[in-house]
Backbone bond lengths (Angstrom), bond angles and torsions (degrees), N, CA, C in turn:
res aa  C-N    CA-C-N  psi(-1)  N-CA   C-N-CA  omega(-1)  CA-C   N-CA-C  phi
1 X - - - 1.460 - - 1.531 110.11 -
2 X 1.527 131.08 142.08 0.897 122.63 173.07 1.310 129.23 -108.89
3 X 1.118 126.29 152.71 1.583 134.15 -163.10 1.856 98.84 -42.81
4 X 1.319 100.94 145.96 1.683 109.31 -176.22 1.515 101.95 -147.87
5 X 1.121 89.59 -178.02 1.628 134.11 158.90 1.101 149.71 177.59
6 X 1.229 127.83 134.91 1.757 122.39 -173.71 1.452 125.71 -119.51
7 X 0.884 134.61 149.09 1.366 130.29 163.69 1.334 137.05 -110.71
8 X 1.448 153.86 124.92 0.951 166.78 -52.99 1.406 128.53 134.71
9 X 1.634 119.50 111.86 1.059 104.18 177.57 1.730 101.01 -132.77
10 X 1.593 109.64 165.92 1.257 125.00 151.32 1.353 157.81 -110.54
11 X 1.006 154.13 148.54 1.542 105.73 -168.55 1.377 121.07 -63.64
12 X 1.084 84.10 138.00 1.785 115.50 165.08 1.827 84.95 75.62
13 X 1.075 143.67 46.89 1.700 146.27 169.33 1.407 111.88 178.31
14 X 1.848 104.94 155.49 1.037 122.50 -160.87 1.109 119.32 -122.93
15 X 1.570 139.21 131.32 1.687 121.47 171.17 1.101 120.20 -147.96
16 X 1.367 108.57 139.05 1.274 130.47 -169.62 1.808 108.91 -103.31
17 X 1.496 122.69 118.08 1.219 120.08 164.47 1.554 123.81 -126.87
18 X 1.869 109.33 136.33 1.532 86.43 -173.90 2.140 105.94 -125.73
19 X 1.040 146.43 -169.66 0.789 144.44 159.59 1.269 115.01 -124.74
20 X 1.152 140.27 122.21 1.844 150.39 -162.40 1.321 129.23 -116.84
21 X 1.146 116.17 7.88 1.746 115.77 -144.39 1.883 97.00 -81.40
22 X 1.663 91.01 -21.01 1.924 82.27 -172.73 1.607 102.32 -65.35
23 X 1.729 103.40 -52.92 1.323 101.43 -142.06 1.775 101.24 -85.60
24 X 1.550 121.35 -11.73 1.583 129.24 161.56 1.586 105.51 -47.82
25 X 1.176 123.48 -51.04 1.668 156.16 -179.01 1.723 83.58 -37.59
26 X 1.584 89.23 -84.97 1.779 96.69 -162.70 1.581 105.81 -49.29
27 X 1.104 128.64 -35.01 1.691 130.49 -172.94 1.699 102.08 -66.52
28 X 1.365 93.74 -42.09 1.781 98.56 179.57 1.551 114.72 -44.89
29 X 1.477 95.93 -54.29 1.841 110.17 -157.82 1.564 97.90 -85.35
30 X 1.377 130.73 -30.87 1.160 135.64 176.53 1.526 114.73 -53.99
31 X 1.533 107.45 -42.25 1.378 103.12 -167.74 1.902 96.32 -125.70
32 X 0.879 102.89 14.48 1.971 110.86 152.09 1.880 85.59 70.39
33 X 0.734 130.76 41.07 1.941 128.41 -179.95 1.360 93.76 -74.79
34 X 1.359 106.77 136.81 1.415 141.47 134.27 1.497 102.27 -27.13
35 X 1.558 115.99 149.31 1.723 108.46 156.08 1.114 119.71 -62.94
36 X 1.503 130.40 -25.94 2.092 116.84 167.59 1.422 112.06 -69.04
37 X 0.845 119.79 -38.51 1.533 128.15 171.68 0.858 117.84 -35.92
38 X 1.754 98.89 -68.07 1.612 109.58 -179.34 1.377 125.43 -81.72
39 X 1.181 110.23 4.86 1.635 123.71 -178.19 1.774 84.13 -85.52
40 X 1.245 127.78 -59.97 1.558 139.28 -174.18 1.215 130.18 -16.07
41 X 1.767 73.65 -72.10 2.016 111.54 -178.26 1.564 89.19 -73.49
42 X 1.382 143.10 -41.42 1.680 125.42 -141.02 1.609 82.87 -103.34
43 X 1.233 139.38 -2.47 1.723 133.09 179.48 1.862 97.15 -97.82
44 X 1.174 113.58 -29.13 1.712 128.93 -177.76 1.594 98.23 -54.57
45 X 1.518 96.76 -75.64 1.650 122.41 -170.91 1.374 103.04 -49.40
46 X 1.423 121.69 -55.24 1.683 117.86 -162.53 1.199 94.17 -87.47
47 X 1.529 152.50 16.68 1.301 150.44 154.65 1.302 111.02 -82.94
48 X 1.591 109.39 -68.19 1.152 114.05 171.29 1.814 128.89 -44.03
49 X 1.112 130.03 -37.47 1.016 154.86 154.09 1.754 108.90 -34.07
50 X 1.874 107.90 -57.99 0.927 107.68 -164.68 1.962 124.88 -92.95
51 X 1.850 86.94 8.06 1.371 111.50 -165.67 2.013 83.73 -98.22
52 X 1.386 120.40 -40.23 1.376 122.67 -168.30 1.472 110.06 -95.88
53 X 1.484 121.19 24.34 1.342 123.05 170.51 1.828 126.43 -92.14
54 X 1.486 79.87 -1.87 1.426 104.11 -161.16 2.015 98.26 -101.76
55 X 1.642 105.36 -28.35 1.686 109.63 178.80 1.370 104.12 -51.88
56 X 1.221 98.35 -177.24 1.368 149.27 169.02 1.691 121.18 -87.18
57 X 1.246 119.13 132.55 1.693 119.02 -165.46 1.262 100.94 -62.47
58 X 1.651 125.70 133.85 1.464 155.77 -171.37 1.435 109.95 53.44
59 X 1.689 122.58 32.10 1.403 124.42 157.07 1.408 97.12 -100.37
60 X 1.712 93.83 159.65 1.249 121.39 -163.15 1.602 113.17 -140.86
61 X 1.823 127.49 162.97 1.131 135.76 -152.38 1.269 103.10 -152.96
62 X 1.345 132.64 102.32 1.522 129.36 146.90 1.365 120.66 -93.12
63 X 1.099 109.98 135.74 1.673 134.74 161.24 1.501 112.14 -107.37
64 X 1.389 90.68 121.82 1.581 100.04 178.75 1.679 105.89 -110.50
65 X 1.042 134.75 121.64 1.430 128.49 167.56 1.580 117.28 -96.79
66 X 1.383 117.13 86.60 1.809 121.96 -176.63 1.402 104.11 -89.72
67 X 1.426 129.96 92.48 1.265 129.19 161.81 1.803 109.12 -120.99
68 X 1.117 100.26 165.55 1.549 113.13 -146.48 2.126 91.12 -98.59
69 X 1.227 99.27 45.28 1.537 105.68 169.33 0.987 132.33 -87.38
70 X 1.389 136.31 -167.71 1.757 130.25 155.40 1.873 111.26 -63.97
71 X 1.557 88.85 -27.82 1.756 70.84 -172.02 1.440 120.81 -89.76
72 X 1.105 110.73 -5.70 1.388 134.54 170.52 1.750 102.93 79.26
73 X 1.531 102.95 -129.88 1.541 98.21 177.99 1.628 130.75 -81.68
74 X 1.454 128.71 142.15 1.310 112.44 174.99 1.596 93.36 -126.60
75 X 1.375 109.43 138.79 1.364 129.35 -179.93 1.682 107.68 -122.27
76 X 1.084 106.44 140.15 1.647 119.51 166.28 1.425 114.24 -128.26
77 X 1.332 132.78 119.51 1.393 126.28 155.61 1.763 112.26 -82.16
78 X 1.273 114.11 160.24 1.547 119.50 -170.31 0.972 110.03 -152.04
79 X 1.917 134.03 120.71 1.371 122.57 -172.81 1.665 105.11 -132.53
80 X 1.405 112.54 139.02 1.536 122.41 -157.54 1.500 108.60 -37.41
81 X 1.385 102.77 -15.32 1.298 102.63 -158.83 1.773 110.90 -84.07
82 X 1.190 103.84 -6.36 1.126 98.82 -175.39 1.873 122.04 119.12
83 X 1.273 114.30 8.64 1.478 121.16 -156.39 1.261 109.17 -132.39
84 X 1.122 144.18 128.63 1.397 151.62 -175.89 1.520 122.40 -129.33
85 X 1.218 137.88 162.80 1.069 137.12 -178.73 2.120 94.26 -173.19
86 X 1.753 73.77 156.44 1.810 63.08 -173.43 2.236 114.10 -170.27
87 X 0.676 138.04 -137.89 1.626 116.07 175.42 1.291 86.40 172.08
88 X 1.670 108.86 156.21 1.729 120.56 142.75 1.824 105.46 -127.07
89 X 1.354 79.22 159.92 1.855 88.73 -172.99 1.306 111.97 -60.66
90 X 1.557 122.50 -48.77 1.012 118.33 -166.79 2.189 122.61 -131.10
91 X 1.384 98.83 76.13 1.662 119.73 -152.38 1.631 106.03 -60.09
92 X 1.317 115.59 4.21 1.262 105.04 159.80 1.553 126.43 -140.85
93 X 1.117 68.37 70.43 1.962 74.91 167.83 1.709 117.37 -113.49
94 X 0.737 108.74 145.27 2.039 128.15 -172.70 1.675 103.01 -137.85
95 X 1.565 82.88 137.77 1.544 90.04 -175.83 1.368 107.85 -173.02
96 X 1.864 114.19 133.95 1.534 101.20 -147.88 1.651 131.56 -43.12
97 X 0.750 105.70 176.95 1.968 115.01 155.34 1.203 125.86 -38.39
98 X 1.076 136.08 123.29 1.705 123.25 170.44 1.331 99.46 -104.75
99 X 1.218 123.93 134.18 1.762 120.99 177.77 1.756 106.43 25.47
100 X 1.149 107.48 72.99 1.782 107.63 -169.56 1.457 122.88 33.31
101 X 1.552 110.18 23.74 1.735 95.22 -176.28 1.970 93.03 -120.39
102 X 1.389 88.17 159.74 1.991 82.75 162.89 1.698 116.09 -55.94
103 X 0.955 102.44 143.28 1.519 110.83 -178.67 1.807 96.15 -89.80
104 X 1.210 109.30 95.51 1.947 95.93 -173.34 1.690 75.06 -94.37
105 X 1.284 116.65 -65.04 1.743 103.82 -163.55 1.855 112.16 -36.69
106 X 1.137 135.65 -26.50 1.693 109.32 -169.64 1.798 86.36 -105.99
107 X 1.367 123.30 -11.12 1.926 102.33 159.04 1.154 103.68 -72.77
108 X 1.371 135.51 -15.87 1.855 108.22 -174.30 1.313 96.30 -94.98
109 X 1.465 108.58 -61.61 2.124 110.90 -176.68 1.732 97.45 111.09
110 X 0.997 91.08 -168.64 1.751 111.22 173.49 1.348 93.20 -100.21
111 X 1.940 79.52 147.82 2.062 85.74 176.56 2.044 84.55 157.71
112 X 1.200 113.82 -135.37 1.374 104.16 -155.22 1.961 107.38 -149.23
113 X 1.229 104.59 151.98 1.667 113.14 -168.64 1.380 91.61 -100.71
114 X 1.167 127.86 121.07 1.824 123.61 150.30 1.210 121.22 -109.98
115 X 1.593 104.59 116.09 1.701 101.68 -172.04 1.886 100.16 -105.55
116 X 1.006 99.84 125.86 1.840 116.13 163.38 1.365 112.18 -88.84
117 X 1.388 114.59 138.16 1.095 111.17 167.23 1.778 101.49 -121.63
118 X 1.086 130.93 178.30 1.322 125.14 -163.62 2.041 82.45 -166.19
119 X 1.479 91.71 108.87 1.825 85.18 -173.62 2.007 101.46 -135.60
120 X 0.960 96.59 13.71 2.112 118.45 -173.11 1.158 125.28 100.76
121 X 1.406 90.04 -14.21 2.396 104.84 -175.65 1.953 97.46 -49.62
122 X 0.995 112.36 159.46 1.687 128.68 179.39 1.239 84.95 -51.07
123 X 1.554 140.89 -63.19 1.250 143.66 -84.62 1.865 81.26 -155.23
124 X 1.378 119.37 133.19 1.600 96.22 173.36 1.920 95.48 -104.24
125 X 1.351 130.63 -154.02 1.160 125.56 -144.66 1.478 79.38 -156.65
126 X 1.493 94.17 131.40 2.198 103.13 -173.40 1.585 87.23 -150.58
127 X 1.039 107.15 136.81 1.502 144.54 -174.90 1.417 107.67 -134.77
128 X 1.470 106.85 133.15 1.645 135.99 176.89 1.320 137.66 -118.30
129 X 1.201 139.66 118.47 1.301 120.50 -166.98 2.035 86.28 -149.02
130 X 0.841 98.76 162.66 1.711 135.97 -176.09 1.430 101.48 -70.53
131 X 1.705 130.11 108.06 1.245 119.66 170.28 1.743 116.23 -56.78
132 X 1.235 100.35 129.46 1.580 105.69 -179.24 1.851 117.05 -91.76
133 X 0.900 112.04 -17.72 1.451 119.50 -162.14 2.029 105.69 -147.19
134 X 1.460 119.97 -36.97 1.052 145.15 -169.99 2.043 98.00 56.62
135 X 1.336 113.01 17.03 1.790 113.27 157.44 1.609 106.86 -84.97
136 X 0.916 113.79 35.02 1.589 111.05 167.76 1.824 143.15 45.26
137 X 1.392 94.68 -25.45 1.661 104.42 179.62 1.239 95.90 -99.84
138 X 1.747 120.38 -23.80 1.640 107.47 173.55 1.307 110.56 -82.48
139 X 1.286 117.54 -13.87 1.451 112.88 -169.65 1.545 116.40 -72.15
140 X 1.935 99.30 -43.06 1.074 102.92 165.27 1.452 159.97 -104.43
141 X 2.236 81.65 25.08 1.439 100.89 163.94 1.836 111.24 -85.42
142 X 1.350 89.65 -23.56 1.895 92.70 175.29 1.636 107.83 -61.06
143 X 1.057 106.70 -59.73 1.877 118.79 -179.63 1.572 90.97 -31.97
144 X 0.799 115.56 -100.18 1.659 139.87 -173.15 1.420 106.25 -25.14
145 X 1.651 131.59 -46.19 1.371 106.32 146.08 1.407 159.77 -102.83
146 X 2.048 94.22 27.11 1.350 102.26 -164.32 1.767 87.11 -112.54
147 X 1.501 122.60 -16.05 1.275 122.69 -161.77 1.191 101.99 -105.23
148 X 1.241 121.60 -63.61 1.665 140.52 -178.32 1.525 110.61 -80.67
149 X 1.385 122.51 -11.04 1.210 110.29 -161.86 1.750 141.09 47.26
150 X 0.691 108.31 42.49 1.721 123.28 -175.13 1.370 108.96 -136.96
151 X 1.507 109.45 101.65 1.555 127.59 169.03 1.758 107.21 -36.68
152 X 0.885 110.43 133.70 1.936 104.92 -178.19 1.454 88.19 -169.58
153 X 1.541 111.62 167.29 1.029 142.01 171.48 1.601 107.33 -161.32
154 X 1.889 79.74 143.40 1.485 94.78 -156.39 1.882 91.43 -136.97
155 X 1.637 93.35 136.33 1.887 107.00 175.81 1.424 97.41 -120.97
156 X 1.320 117.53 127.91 1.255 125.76 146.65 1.045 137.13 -121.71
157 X 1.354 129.29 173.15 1.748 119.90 179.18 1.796 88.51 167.47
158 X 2.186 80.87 160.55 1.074 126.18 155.89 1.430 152.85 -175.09
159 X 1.388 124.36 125.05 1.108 126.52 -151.89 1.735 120.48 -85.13
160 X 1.654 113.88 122.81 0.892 94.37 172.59 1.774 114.07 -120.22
161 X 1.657 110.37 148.96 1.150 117.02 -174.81 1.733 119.14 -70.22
162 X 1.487 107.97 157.53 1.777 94.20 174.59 1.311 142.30 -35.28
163 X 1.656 101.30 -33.08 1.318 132.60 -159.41 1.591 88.16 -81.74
164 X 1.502 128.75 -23.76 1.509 124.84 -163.98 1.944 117.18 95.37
165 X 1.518 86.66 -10.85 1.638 74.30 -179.79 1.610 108.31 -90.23
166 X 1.618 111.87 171.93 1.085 116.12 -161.21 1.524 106.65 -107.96
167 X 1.353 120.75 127.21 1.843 109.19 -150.55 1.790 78.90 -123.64
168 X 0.802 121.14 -27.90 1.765 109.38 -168.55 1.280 110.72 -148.46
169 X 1.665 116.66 130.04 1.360 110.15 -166.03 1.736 88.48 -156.15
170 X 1.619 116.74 158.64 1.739 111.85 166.74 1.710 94.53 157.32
171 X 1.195 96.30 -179.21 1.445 128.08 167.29 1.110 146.27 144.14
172 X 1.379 135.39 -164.42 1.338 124.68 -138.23 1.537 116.84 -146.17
173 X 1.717 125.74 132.74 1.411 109.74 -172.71 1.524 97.65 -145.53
174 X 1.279 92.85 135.07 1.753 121.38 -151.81 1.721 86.02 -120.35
175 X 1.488 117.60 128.78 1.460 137.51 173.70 1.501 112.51 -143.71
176 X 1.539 109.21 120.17 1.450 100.29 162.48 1.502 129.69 -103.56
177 X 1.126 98.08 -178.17 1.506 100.05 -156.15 1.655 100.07 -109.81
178 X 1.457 122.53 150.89 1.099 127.12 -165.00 1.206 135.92 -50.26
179 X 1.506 101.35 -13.37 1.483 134.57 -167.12 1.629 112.24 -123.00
180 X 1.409 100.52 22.92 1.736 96.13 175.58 1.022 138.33 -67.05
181 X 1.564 149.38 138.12 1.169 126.97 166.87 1.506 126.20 -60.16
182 X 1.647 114.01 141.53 1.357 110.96 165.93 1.459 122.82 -18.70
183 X 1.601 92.88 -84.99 1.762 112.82 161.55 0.851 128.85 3.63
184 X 1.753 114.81 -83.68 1.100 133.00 -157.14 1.286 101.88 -98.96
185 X 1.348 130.62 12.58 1.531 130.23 135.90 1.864 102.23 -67.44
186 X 1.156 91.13 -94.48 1.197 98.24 -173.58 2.130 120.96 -22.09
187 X 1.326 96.28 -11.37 1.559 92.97 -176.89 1.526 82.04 -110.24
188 X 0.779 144.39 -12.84 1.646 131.26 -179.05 1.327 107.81 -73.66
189 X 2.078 116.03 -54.09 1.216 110.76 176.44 1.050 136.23 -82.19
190 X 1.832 129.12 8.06 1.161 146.35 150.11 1.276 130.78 -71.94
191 X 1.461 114.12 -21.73 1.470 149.32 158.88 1.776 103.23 -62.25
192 X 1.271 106.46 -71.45 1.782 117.21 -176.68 1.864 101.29 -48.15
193 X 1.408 109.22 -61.07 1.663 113.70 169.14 1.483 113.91 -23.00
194 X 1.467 110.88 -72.63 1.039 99.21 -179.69 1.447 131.66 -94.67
195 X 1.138 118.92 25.26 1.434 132.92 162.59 1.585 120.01 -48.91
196 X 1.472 137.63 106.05 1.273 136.11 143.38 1.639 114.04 1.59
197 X 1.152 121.96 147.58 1.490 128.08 165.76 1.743 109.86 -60.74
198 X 1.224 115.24 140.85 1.842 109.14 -177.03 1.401 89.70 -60.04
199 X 0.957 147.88 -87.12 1.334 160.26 -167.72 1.362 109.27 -15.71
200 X 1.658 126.94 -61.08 1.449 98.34 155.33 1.290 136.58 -112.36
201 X 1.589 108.93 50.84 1.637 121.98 153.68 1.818 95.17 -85.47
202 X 0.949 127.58 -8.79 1.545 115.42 -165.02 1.223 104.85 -97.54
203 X 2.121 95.95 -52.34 1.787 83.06 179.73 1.499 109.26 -83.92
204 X 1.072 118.71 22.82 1.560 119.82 153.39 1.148 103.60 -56.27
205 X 1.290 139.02 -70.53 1.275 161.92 -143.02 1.531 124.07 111.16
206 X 1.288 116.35 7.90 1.580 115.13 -175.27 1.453 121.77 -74.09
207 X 1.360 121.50 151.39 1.023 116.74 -164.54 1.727 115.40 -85.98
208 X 1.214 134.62 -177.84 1.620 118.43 156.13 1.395 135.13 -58.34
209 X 1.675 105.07 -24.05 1.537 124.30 -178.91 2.165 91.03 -84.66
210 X 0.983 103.26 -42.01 1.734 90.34 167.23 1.225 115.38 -59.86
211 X 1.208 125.45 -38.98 1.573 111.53 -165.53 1.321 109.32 -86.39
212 X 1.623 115.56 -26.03 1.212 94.87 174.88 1.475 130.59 -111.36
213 X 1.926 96.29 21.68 1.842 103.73 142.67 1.367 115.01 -65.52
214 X 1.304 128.93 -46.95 1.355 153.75 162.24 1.793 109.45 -17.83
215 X 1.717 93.52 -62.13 1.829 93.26 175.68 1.556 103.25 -92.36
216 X 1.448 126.69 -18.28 1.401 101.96 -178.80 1.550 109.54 -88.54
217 X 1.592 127.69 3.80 1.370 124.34 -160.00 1.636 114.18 -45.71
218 X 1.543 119.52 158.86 0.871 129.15 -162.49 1.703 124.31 50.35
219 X 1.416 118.22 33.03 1.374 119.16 -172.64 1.629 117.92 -140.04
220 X 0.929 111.09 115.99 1.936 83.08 -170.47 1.093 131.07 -61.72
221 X 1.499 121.62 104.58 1.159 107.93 175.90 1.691 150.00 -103.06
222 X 1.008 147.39 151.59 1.396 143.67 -162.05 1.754 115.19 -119.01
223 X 1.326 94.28 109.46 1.759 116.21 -174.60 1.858 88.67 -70.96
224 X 1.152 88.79 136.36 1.986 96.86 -165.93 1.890 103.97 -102.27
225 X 1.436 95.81 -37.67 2.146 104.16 -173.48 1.371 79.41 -143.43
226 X 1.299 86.24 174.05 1.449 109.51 -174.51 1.817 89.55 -105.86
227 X 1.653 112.05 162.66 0.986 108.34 -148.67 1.563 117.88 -81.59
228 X 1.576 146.03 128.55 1.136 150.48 -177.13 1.805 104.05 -69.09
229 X 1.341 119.43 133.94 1.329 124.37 157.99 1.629 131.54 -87.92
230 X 1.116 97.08 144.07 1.867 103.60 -154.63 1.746 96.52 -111.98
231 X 1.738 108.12 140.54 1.663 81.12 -168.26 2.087 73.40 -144.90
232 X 1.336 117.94 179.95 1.254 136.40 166.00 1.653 128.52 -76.31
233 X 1.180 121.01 63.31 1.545 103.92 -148.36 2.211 90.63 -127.64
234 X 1.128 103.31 126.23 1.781 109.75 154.96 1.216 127.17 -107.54
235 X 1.253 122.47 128.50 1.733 123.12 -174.41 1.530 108.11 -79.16
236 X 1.338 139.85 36.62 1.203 152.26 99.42 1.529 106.87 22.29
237 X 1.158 131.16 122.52 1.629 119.85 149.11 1.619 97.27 -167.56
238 X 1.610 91.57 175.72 1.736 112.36 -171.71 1.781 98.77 -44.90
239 X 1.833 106.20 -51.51 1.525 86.97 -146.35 1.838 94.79 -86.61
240 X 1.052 121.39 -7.28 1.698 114.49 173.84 1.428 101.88 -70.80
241 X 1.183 127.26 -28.16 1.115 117.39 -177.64 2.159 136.33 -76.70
242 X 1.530 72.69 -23.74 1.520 124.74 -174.88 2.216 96.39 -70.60
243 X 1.025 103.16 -48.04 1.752 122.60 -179.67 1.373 93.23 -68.10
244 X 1.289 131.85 -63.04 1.832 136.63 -145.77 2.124 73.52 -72.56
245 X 0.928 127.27 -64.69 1.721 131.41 175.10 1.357 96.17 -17.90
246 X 1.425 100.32 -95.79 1.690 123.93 -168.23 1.742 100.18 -34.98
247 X 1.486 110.24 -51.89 1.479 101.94 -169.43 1.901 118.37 -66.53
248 X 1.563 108.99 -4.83 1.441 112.68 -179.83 1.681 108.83 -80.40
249 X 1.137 95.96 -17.04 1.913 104.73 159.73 1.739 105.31 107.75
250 X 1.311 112.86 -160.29 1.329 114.32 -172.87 1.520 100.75 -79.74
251 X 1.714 108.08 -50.70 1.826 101.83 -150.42 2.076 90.64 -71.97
252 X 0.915 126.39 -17.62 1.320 111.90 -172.70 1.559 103.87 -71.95
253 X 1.130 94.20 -67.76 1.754 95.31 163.36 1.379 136.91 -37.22
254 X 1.590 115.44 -15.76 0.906 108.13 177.41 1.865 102.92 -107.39
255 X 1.380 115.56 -9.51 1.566 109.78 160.71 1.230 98.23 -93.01
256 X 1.225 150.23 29.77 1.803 138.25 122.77 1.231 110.42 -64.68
257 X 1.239 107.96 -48.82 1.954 104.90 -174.76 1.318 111.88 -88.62
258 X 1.556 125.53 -1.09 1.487 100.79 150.18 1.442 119.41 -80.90
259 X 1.408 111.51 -30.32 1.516 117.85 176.23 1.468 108.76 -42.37
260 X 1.504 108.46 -53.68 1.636 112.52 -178.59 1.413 106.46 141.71
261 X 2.088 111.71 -49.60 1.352 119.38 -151.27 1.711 98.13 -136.51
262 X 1.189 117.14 -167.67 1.592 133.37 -174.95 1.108 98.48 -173.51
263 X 1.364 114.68 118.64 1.971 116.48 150.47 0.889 90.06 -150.15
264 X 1.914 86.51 146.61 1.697 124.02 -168.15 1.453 102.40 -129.92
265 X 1.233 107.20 149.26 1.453 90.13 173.63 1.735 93.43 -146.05
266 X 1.142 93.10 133.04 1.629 111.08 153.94 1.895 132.48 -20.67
267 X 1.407 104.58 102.29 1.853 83.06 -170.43 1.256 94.73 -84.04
268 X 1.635 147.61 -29.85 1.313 129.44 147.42 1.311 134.59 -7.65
269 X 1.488 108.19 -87.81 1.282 107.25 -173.47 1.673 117.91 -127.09
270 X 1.337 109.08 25.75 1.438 118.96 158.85 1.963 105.09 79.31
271 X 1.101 113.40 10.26 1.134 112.40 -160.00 1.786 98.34 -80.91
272 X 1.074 130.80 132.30 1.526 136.05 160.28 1.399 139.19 -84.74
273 X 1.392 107.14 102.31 1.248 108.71 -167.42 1.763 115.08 -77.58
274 X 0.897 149.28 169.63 1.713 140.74 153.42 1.005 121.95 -138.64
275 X 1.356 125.40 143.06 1.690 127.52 -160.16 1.838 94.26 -108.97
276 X 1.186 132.76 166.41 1.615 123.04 172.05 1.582 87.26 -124.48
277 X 1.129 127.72 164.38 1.675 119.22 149.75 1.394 133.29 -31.70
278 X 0.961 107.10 -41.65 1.812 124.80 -179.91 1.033 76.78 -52.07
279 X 1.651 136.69 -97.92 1.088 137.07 -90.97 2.268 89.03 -109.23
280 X 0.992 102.78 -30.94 1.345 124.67 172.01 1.892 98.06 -51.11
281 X 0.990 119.20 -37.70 1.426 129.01 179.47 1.596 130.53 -77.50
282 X 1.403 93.33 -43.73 1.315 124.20 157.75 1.265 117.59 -27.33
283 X 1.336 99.72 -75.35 1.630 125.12 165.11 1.256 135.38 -22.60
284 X 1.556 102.89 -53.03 1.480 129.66 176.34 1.373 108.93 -82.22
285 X 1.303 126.63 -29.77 1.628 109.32 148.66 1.266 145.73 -66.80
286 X 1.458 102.20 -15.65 1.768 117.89 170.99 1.682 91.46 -74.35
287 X 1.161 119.30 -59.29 1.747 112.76 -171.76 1.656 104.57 -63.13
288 X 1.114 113.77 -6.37 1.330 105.23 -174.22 1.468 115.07 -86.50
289 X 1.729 106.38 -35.71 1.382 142.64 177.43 1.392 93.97 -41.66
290 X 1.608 123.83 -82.03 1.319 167.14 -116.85 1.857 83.48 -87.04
291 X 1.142 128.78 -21.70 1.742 114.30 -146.10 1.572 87.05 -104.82
């Protein structure tokens, strides 16, 4: 199945569901995570994702999670379009079981959520709130109504297998609208109660439009687009990387090329770039050009 999402509304409420397990997968193996790690980063990404489904074409959404844990920071960027990429500071940490589940809340700790929004304004728009739980879908159902004000509830998860790979991952974000009914609150969050874990509605096999018949049951609901696919992707490349070089100036560049070599690597998406001398030299004649 491939990564999705749909949207959904009811009266007077809204929902967003996505399924992640490919592109959580690629973040996993990219940056070598532990299963808390990757439980972390893949609840970050499919949040973030599910906070930027709602933008505007070529706006964008970071979530930063800074809590004072073993894993240190986990960041996700998220762009309307459907594409995510994302890191944690520290990808191998292990640490027992909590009631048989990953313990992600005592790897992050207490400490703080920063959400960016990036919407074309000069200025982009960052919101803060106090990690409450450091499990992430509570954190950033708190954000959303202590910062933004908008009642929501948010499920996330992901499962990882013995082997370390990541077999089930997704979730779901429920907002009402100013004008909701009592009711049909109240049947939404009695609905969410008894909802299955996302993790195994997925490796069930259900889709996002299942799960979120699942939370809207008994309500009528109306499928709005047909569903958008969500994949792992950073705009990363040789020659952006090639600029962050050039912009460290001549004399740095020129203790790369006595060294011999340069590699950089991506805290996104782990990708490794390498400079040789030749090309390390190169460089220093464009800045040389430029003066």
């Amino acid at each position: 199945m491939k990564d999705h999402l749909v949207r959904d509304t009811v009266p007077g409420m809204r929902g967003f569901d996505e399924i992640t397990p490919n592109l959580v997968e690629e973040a996993r193996r990219r940056h070598d995570c532990f299963p808390i790690p990757a439980a972390a980063l893949g609840r970050t990404m499919t949040g973030a994702l599910l906070l930027a489904a709602n933008l505007k074409t070529d706006e964008s959404i970071t979530i930063r999670i800074c809590g004072n844990g073993p894993i240190g920071q986990v960041i996700a960027d998220a762009r309307a379009g459907g594409s995510v990429r994302g890191y944690v500071s520290n990808p191998h940490v292990d640490l027992p079981l909590k009631g048989g589940k990953l313990d992600v809340g005592e790897a992050v700790g207490g400490g703080h959520i920063h959400i960016t929004r990036f919407t074309g304004l000069k200025q982009p728009f960052t919101g803060t709130t106090e990690l409450v739980s450091g499990e992430i879908a509570e954190d950033i159902t708190n954000y959303l109504l202590a910062s933004e004000q908008t009642p929501s509830s948010v499920g996330l998860g992901v499962l990882v297998s013995p082997d370390n790979q990541v077999i089930a991952a997704g979730g779901f974000l429920v907002q009402a609208f100013p004008d909701a009914d009592d009711a049909v609150l109240a049947k939404v969050e009695d609905n969410i109660r008894r909802l299955a874990p996302v993790t195994a509605m997925v490796e069930q096999g259900l889709e996002a439009q299942d799960i979120l018949a699942e939370v809207f049951a008994g309500l009528p609901l109306t499928l709005h687009e047909d569903r958008s696919e969500l994949s792992f992707c950073c705009p990363c490349n040789q020659e952006r990387i090639e600029n962050v070089l050039i912009g460290l100036g001549e004399d740095e560049l020129t203790n790369m090329i006595e060294e011999g070599r340069a590699e950089v690597r991506c805290h996104f998406c782990g990708e490794y770039y390498r400079f040789d001398k030749q090309h390390l030299s190169a460089l220093r004649t464009r800045v040389a050009k430029v003066k």
